[in-house]
Each structure stands twice: as structure tokens, then as C-alpha cells.
N, CA, C and O atoms as a Tinker XYZ file with bonds, in Angstrom:
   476  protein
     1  N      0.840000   -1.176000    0.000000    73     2
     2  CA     0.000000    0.000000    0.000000    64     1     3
     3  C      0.884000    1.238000    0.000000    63     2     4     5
     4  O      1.758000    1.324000    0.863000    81     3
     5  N      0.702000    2.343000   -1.032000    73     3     6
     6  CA     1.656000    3.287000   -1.388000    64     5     7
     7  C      1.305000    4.411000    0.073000    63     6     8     9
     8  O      2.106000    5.070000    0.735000    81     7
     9  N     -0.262000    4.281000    0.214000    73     7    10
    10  CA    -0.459000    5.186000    1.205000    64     9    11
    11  C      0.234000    5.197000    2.612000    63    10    12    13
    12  O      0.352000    6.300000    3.146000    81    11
    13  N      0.555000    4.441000    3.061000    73    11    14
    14  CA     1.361000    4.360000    4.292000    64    13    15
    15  C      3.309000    4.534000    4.292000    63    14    16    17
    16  O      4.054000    4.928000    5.190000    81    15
    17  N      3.607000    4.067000    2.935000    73    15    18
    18  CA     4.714000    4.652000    2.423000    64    17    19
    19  C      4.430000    6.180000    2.646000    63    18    20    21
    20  O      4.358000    6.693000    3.763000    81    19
    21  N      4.262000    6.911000    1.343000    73    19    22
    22  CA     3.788000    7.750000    1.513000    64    21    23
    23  C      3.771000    9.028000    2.689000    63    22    24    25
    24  O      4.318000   10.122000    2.545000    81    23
    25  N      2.974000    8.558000    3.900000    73    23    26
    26  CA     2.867000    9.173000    4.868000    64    25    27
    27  C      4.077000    9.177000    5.738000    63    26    28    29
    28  O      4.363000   10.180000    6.393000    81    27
    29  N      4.762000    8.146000    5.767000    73    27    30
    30  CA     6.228000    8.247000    6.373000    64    29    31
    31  C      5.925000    8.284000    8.053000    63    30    32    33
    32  O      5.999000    9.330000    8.697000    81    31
    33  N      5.616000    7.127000    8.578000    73    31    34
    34  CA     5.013000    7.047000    9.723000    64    33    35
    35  C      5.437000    6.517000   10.463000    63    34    36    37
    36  O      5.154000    5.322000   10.556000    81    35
    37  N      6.655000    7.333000   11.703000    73    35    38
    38  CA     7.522000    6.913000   12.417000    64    37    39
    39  C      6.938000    6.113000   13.353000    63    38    40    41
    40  O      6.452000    6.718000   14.308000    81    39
    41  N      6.830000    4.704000   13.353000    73    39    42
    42  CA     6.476000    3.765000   14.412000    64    41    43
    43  C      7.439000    3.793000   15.533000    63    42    44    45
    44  O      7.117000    3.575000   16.701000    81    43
    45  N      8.746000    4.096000   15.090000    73    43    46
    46  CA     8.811000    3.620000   16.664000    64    45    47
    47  C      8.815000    4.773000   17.569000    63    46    48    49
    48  O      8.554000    4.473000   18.734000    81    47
    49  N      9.096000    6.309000   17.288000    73    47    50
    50  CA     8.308000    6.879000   17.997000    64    49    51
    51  C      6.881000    7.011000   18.618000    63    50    52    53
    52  O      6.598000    7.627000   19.646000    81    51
    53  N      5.917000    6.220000   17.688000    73    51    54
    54  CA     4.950000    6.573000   18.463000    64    53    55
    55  C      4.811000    5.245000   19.228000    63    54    56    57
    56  O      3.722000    4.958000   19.725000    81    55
    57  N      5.843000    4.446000   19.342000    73    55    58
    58  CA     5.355000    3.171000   20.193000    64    57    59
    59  C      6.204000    3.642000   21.533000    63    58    60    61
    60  O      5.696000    3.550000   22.650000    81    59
    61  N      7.461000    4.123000   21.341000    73    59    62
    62  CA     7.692000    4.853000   22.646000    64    61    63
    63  C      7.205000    6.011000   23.350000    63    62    64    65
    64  O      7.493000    6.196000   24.532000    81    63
    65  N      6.142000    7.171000   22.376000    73    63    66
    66  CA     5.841000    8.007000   23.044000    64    65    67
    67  C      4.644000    7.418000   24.143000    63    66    68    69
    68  O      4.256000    8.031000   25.137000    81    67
    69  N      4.284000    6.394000   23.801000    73    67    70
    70  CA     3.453000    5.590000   24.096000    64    69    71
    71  C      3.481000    5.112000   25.277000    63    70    72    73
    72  O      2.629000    5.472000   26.090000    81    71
    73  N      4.481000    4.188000   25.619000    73    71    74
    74  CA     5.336000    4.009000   26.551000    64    73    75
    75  C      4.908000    2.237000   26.265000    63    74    76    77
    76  O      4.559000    1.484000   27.174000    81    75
    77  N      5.007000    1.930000   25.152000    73    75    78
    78  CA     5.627000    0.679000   24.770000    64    77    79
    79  C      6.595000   -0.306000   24.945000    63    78    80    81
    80  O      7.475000    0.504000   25.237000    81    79
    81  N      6.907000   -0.889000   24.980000    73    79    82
    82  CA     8.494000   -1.765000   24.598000    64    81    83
    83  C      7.952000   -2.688000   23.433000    63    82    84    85
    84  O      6.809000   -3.086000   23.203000    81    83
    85  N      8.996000   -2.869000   22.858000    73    83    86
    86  CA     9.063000   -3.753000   21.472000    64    85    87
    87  C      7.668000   -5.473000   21.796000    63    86    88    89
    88  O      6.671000   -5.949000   21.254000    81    87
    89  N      8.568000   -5.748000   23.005000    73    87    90
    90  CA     7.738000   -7.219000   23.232000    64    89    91
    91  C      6.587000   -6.862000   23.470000    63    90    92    93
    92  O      5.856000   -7.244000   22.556000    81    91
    93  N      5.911000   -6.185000   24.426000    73    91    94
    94  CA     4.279000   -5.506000   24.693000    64    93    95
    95  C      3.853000   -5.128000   23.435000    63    94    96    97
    96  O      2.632000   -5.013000   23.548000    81    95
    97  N      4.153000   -4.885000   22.367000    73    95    98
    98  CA     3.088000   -4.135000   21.307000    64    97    99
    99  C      3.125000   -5.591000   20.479000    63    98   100   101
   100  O      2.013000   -5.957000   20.099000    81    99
   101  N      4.415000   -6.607000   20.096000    73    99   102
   102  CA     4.614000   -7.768000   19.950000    64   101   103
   103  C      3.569000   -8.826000   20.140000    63   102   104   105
   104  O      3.045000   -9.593000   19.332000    81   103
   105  N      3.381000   -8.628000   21.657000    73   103   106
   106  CA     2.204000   -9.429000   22.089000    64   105   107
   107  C      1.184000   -9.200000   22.184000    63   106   108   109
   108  O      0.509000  -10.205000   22.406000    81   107
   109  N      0.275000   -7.697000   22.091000    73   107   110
   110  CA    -0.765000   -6.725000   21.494000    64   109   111
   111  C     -1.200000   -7.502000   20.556000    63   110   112   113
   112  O     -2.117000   -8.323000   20.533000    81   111
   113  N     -0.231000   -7.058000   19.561000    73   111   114
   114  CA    -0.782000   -6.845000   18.149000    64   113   115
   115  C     -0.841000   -8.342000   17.746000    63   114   116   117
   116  O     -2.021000   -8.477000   17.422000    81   115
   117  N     -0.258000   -9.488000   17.592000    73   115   118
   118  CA    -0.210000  -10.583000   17.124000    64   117   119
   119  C      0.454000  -10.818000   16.363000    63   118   120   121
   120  O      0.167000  -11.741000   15.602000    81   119
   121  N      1.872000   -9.967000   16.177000    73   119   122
   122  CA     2.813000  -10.087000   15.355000    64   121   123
   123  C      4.357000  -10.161000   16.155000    63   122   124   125
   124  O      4.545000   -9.866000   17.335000    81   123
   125  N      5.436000  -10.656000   15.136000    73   123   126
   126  CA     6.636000  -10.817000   16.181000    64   125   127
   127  C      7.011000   -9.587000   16.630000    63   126   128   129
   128  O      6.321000   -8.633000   16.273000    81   127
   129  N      7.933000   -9.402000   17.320000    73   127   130
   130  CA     8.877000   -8.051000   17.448000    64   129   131
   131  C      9.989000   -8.047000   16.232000    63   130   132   133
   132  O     10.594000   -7.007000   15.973000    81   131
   133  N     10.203000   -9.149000   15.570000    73   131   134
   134  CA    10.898000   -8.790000   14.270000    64   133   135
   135  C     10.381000   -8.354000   13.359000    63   134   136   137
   136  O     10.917000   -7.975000   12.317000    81   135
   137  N      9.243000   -8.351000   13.642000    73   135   138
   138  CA     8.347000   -8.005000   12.109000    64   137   139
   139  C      8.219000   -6.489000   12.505000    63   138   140   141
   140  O      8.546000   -5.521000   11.819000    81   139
   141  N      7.704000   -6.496000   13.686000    73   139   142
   142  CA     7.578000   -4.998000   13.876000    64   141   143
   143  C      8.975000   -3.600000   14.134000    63   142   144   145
   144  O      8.966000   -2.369000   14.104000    81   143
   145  N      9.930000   -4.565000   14.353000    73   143   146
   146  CA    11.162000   -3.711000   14.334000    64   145   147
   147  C     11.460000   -3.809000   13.216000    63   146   148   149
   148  O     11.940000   -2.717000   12.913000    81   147
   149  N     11.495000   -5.019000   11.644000    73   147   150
   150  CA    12.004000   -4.378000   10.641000    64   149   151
   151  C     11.072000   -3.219000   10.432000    63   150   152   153
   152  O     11.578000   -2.144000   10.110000    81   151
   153  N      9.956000   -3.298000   10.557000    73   151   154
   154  CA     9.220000   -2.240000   10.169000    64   153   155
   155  C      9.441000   -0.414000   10.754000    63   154   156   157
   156  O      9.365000    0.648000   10.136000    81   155
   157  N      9.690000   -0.690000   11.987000    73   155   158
   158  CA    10.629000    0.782000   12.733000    64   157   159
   159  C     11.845000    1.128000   11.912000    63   158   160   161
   160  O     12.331000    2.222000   11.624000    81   159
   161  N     12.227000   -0.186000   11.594000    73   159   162
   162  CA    13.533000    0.055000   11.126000    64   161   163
   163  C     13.789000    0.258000    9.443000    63   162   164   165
   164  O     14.210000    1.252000    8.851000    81   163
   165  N     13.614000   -0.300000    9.220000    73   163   166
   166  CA    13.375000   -0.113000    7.767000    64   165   167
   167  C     12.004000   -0.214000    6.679000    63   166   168   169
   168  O     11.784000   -0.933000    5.704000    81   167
   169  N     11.338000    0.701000    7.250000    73   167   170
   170  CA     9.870000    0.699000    6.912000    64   169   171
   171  C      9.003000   -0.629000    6.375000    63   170   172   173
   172  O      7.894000   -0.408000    5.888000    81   171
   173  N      9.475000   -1.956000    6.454000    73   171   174
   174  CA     9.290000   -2.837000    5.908000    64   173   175
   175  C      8.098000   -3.700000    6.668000    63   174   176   177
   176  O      8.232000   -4.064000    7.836000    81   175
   177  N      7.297000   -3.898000    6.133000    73   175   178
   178  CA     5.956000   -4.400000    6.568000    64   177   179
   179  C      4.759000   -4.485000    5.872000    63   178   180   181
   180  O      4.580000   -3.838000    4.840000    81   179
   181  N      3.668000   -5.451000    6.490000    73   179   182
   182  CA     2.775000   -5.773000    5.271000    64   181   183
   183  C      1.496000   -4.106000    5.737000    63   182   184   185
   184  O      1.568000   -3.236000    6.606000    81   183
   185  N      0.665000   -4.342000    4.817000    73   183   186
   186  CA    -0.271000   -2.733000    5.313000    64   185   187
   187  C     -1.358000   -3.490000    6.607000    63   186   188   189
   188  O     -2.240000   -2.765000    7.068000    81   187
   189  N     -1.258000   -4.615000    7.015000    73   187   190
   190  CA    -2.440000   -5.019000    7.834000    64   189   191
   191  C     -1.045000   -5.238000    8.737000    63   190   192   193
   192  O     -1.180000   -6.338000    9.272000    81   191
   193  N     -0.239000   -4.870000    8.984000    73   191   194
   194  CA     0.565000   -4.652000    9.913000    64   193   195
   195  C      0.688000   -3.609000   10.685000    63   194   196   197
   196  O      0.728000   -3.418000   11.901000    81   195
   197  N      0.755000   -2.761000    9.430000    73   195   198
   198  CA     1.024000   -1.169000    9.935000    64   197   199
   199  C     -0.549000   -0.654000   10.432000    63   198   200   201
   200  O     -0.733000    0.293000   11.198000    81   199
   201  N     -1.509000   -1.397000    9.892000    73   199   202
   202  CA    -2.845000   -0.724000   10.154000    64   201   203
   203  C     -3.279000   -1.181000   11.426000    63   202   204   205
   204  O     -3.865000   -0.505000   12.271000    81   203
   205  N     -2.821000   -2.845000   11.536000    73   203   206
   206  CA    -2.530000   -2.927000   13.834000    64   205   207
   207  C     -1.513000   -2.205000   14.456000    63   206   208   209
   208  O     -1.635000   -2.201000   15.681000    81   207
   209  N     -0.654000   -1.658000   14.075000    73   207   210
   210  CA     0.189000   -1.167000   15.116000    64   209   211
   211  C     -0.467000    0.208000   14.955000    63   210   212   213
   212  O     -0.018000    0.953000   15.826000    81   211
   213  N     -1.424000    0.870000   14.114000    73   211   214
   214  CA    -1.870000    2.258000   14.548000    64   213   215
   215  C     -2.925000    1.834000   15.269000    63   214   216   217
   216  O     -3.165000    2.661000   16.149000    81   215
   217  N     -3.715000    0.855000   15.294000    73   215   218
   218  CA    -5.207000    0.918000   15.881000    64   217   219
   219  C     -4.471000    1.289000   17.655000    63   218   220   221
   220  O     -4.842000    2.207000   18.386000    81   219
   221  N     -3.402000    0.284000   17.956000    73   219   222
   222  CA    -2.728000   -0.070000   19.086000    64   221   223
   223  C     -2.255000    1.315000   19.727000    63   222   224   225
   224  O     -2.530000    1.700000   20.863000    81   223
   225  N     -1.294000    2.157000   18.529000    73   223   226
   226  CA    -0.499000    2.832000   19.427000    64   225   227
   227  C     -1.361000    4.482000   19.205000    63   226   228   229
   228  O     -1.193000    5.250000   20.153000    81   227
   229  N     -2.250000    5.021000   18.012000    73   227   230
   230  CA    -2.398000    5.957000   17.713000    64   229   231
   231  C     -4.342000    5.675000   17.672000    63   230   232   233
   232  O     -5.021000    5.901000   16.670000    81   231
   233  N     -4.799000    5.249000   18.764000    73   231   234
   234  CA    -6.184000    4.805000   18.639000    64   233   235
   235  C     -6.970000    5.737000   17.672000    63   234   236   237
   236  O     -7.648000    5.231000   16.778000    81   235
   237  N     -6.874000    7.509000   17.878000    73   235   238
   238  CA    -7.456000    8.225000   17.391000    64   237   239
   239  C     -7.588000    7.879000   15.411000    63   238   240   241
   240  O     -8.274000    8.449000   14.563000    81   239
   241  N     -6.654000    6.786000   15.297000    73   239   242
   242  CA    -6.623000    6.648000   13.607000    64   241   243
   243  C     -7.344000    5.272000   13.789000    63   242   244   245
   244  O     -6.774000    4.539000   12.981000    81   243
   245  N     -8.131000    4.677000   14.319000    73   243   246
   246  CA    -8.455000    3.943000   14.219000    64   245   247
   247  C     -9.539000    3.427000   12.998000    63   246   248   249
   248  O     -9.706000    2.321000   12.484000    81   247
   249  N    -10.044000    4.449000   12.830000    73   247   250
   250  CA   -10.605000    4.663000   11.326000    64   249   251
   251  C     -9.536000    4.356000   10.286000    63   250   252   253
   252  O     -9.617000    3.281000    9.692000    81   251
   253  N     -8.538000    5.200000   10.008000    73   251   254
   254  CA    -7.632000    5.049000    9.048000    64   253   255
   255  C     -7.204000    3.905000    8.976000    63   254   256   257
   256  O     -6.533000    3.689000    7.967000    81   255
   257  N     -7.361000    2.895000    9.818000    73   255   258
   258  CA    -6.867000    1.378000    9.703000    64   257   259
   259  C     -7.682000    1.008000    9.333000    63   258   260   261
   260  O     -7.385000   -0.130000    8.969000    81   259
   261  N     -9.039000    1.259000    9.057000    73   259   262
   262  CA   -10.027000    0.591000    9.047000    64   261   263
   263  C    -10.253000    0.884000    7.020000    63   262   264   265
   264  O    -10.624000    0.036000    6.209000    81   263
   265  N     -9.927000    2.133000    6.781000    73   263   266
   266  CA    -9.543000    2.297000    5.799000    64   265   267
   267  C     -8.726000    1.752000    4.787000    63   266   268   269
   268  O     -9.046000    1.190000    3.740000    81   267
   269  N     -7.498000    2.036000    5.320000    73   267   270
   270  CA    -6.453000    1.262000    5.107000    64   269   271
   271  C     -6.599000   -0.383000    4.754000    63   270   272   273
   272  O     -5.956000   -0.796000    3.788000    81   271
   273  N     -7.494000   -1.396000    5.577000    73   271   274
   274  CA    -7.328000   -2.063000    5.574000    64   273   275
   275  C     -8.189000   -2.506000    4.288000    63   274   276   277
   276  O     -7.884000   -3.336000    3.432000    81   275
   277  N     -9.310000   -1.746000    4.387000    73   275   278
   278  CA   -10.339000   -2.152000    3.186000    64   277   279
   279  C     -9.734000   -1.863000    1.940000    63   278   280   281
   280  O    -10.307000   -2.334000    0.958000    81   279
   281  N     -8.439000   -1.023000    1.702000    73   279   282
   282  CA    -7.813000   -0.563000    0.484000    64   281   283
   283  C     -7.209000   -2.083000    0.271000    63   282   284   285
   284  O     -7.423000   -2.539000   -0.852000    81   283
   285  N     -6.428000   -3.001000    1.252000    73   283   286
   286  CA    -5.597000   -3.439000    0.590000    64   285   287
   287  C     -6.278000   -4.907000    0.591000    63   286   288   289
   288  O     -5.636000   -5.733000   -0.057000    81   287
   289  N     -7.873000   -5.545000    1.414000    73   287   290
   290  CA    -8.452000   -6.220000    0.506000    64   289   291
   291  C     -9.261000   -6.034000   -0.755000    63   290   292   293
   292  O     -9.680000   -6.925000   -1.494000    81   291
   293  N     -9.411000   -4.730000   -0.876000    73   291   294
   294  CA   -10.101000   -4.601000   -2.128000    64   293   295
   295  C     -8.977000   -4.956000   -3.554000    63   294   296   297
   296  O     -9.232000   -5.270000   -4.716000    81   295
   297  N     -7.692000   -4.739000   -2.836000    73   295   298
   298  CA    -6.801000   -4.456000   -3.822000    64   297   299
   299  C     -6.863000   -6.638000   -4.281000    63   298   300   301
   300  O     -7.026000   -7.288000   -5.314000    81   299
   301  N     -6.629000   -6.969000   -2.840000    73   299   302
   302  CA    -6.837000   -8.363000   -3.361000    64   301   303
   303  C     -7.988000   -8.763000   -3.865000    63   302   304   305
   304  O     -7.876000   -9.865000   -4.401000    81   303
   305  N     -9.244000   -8.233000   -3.920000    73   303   306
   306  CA    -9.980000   -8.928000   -4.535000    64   305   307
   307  C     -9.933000   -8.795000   -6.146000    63   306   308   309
   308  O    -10.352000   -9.658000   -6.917000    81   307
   309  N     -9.359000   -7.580000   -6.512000    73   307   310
   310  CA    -9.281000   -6.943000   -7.738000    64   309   311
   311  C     -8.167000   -8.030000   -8.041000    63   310   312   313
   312  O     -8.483000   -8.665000   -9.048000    81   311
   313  N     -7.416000   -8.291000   -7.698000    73   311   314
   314  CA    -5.704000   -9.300000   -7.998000    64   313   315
   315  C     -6.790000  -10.291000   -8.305000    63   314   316   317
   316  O     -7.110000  -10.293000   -9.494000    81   315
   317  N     -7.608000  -11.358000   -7.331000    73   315   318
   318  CA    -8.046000  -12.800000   -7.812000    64   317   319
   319  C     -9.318000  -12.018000   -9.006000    63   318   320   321
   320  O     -9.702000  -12.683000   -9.968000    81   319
   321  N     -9.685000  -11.034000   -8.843000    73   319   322
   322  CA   -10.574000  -10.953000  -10.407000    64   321   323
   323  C    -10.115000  -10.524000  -11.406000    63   322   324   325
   324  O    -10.803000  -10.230000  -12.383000    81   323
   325  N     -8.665000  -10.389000  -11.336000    73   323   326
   326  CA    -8.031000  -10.404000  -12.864000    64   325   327
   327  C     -7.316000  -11.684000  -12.880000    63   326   328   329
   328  O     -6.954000  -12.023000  -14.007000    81   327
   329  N     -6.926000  -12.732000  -11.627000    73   327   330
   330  CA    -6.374000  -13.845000  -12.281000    64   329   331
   331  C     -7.652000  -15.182000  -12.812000    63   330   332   333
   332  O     -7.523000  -16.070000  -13.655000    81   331
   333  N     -8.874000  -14.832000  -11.893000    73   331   334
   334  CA    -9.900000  -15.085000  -12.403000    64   333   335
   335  C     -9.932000  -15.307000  -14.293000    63   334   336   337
   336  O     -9.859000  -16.243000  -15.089000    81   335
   337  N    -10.082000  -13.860000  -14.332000    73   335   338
   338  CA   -10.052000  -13.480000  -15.981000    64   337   339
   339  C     -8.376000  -14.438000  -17.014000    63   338   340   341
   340  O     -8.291000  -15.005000  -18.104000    81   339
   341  N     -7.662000  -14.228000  -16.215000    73   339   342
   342  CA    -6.779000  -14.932000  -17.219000    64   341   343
   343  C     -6.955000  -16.525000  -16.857000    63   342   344   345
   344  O     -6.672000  -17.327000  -17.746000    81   343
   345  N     -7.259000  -16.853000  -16.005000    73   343   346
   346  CA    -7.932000  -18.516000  -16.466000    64   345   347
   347  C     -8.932000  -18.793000  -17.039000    63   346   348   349
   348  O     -8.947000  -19.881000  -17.616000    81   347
   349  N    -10.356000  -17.769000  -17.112000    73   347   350
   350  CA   -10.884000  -18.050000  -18.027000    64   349   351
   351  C    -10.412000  -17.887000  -19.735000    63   350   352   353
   352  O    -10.698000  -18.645000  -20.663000    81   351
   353  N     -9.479000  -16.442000  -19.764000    73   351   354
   354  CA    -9.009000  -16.802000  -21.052000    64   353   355
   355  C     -8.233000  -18.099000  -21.330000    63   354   356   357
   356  O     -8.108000  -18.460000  -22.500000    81   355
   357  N     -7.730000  -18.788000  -20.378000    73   355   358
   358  CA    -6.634000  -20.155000  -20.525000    64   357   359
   359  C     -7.813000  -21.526000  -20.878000    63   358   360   361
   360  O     -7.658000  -22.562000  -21.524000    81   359
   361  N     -9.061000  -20.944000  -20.092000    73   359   362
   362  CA    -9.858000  -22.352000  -20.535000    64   361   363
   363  C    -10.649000  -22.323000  -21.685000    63   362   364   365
   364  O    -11.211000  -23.229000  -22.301000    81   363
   365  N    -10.558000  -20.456000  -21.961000    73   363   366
   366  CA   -11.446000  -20.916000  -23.404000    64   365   367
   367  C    -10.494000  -21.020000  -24.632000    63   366   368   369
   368  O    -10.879000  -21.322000  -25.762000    81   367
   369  N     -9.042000  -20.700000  -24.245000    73   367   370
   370  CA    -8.069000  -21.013000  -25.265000    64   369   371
   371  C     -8.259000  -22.790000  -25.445000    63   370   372   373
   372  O     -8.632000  -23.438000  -26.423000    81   371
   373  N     -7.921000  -23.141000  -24.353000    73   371   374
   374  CA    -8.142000  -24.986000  -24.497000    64   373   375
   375  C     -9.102000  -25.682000  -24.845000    63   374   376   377
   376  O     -8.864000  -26.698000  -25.498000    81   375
   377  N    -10.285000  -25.382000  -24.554000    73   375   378
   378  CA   -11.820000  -25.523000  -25.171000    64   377   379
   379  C    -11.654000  -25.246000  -27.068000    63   378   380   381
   380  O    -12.149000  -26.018000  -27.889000    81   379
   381  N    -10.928000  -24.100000  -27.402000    73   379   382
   382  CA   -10.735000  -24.313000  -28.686000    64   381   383
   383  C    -10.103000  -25.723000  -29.354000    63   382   384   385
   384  O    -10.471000  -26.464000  -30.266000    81   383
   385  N     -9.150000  -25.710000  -28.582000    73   383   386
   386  CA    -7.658000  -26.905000  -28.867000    64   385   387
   387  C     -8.725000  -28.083000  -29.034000    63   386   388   389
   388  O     -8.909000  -28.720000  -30.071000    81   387
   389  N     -9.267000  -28.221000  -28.050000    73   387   390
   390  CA   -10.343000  -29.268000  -27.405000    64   389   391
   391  C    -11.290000  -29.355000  -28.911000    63   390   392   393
   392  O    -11.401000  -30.487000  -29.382000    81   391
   393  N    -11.686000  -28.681000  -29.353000    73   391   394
   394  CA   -12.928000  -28.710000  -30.409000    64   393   395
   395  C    -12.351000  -29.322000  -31.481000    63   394   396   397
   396  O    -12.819000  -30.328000  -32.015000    81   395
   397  N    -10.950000  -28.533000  -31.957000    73   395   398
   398  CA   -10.255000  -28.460000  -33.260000    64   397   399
   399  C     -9.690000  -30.249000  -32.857000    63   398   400   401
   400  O     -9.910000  -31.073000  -33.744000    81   399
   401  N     -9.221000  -30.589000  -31.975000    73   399   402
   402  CA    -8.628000  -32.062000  -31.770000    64   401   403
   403  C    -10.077000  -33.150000  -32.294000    63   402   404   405
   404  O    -10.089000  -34.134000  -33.034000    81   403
   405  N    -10.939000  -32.612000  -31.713000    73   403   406
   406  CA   -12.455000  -33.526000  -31.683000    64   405   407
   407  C    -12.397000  -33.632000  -33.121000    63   406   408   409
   408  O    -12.205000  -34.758000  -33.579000    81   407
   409  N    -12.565000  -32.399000  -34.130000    73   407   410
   410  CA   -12.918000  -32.470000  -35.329000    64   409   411
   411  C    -11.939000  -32.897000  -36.015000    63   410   412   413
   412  O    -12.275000  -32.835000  -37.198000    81   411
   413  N    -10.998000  -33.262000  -35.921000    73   411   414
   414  CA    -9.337000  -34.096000  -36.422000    64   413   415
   415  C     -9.776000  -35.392000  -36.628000    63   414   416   417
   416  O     -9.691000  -36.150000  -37.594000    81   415
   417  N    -10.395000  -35.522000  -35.228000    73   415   418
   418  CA   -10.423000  -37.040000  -34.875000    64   417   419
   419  C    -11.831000  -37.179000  -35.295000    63   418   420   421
   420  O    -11.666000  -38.292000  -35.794000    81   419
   421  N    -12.978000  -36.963000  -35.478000    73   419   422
   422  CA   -14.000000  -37.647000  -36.245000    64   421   423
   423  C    -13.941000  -37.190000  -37.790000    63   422   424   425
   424  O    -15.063000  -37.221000  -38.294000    81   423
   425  N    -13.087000  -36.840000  -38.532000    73   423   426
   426  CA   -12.473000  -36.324000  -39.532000    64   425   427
   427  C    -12.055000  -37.839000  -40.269000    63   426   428   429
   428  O    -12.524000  -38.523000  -41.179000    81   427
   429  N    -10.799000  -37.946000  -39.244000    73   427   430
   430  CA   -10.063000  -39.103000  -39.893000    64   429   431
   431  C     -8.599000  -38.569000  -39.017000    63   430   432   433
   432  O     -8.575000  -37.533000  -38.353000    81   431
   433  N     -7.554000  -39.404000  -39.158000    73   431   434
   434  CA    -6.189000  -38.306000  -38.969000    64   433   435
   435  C     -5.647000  -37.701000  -39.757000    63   434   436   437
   436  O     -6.078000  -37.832000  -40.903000    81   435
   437  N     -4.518000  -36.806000  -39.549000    73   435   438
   438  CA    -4.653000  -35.210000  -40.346000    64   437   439
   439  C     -3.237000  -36.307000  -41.255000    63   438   440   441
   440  O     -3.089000  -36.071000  -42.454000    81   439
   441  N     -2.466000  -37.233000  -40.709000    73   439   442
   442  CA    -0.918000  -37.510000  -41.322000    64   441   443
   443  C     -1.612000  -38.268000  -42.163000    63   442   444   445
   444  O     -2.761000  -38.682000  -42.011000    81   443
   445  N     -0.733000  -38.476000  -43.242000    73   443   446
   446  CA    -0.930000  -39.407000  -43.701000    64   445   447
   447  C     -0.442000  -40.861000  -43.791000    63   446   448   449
   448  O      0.447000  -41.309000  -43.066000    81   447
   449  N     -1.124000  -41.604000  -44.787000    73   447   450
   450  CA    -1.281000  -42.666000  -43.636000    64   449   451
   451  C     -0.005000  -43.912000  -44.408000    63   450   452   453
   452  O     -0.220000  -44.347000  -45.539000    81   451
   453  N      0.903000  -44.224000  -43.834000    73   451   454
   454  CA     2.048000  -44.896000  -44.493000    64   453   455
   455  C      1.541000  -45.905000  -45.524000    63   454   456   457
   456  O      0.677000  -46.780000  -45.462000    81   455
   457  N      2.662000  -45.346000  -46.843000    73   455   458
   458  CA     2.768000  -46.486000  -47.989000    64   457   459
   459  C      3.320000  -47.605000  -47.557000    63   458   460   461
   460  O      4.143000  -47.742000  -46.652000    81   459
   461  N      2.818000  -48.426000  -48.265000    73   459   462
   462  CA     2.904000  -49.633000  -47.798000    64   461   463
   463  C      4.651000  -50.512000  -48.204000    63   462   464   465
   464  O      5.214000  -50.060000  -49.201000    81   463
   465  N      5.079000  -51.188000  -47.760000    73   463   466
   466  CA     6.615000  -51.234000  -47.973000    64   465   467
   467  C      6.609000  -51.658000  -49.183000    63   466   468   469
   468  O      5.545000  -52.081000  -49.637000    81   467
   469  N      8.017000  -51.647000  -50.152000    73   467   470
   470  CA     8.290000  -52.175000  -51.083000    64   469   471
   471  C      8.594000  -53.899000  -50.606000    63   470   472   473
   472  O      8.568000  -54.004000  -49.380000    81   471
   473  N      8.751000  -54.661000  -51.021000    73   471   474
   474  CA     9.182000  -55.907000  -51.177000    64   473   475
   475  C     10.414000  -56.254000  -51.889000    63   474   476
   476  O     10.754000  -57.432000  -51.996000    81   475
């Protein structure tokens, strides 16, 4: 989610203005303290990460997580309804294959069909 990039949202200040420690928000939130310190540390984290550690440490955004969070399943639902769409293009590509093989085969076969040996 670009939006939380974006905003540049010093976690670990607000987990110490807080009066946090790493393991307490750890065991809060339902995530490790590694996950949440790469994330202090090098902004690195998923957006339903960053959107529990605001409900936790910045309650007043508790909306904005709530936001936030609906951005980045909507974003997945949009991901499985375009991979949706490219398997249906994959099955109606094969459904062709499928037809054109059928009509081969009640046809006759397409090779032809070996001369018979010399003697």
C-alpha cells in the first residue's frame, strides 16, 4: 500500500511516546517483534501490519486502519478478479484446442497414412 509509504510514519516513535516496549506491542498486536522492528527500522511491513500497530499505538486513527485495511483487501480482490479473468481466457483457449482435436479425430487423422513397404 503506497499510502502508508507515503505518509512516512515513524512507528517507533509513536510506540515509545506511548510508553511501549518492542515485546508488549509484539504481544498486542499478534505479530513478532521482528516483524515490527524491521518495520521501525526499515519501513518494511505488510499494510495489515502497519494498520494494527496504529489501531494499538495511535487509537485516534483507528478509522484510518479501518480504511487502510479495506484498500488493501479490495486491492486483493481486484488481484483474484483479474487472475480469475486470465484462467478463463486459458480455458477458453483450451476448449478451442479441445474442439479443433475432436474435429481431427472424427475427420479421420490429419498424417498421412504410411505407404505400404516395397518388397
Amino acid at each position: 500500500m503506497k499510502i502508508l509509504q507515503k505518509m512516512k510514519i515513524n512507528f517507533r516513535r509513536l510506540r515509545e511516546d506511548g510508553g511501549w516496549t518492542l515485546g508488549q506491542l509484539a504481544e498486542k498486536s499478534g505479530y513478532s517483534a521482528a516483524a515490527i522492528n524491521g518495520l521501525e527500522r526499515h519501513g518494511r511491513g505488510s499494510p495489515r501490519l502497519q494498520a494494527r500497530l496504529l489501531e494499538l499505538l495511535a487509537p485516534e486513527t483507528r478509522r484510518g486502519g479501518d480504511i487502510i485495511r479495506a484498500a488493501f483487501e479490495r486491492k486483493n480482490r481486484s488481484d483474484a478478479a483479474a487472475q480469475l479473468r486470465e484462467l478463463e481466457r486459458e480455458i477458453a483457449a483450451l476448449q478451442k484446442i479441445h474442439a479443433r482435436l475432436l474435429e481431427v479425430h472424427n475427420r479421420g487423422s490429419v498424417l498421412p497414412r504410411p505407404r505400404p513397404r516395397a518388397r
